[in-house]
C-alpha positions in Angstrom: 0.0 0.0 0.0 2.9 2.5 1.0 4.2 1.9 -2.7 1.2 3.5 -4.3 1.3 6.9 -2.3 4.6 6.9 -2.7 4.4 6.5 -6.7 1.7 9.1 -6.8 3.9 11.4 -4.8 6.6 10.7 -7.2 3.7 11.9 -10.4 3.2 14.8 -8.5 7.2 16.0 -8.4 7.6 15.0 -11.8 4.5 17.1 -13.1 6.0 20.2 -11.1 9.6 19.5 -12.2 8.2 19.7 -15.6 6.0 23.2 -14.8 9.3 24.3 -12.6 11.6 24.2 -15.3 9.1 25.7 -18.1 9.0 28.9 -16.2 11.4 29.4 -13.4 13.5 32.3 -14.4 17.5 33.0 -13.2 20.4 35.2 -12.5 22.5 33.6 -15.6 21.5 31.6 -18.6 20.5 32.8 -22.2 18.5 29.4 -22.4 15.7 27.8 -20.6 18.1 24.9 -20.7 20.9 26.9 -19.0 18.8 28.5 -16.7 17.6 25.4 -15.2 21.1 24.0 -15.3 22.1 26.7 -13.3 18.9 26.7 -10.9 19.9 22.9 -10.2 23.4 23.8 -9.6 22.5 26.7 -6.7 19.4 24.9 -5.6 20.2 21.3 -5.6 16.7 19.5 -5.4 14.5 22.8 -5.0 15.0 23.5 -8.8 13.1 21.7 -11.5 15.5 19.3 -12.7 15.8 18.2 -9.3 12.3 17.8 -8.4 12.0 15.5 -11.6 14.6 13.4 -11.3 13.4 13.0 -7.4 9.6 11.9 -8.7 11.0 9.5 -11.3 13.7 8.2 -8.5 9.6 8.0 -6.2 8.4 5.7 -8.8 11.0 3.7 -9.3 10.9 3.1 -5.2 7.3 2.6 -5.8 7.8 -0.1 -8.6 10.6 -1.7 -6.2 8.3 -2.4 -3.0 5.5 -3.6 -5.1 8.5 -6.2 -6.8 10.0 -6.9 -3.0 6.6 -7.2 -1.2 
């Protein structure tokens, strides 16, 4: 049962990664790309790219207990 809230949490984080890195804005950068690149850099998991990679890493987990239990 954990493995399902904790997949759902991890669609949640991806879906505002996604939204994150669309419009977050920062001090350096030309790009979107490079913005976020920079954003993940000085914010570590607050920035969008981080908040992605933790949902997929959630549903991965998720997948995992489901497979172990």
């Amino acid at each position: 049962m954990p493995g399902i809230f904790i997949m759902i949490f991890g669609a949640i984080l991806i879906v505002w990664g996604i939204y994150r890195m669309k419009n977050d804005d920062a001090l350096f950068g030309k790009t979107q790309k490079g913005k976020n690149i920079f954003n993940l850099i000085i914010m570590g998991q607050a920035s969008g790219i981080g908040q992605f990679a933790s949902g997929i890493l959630c549903i991965i987990i998720g997948i995992a207990s489901f497979i172990i239990k």
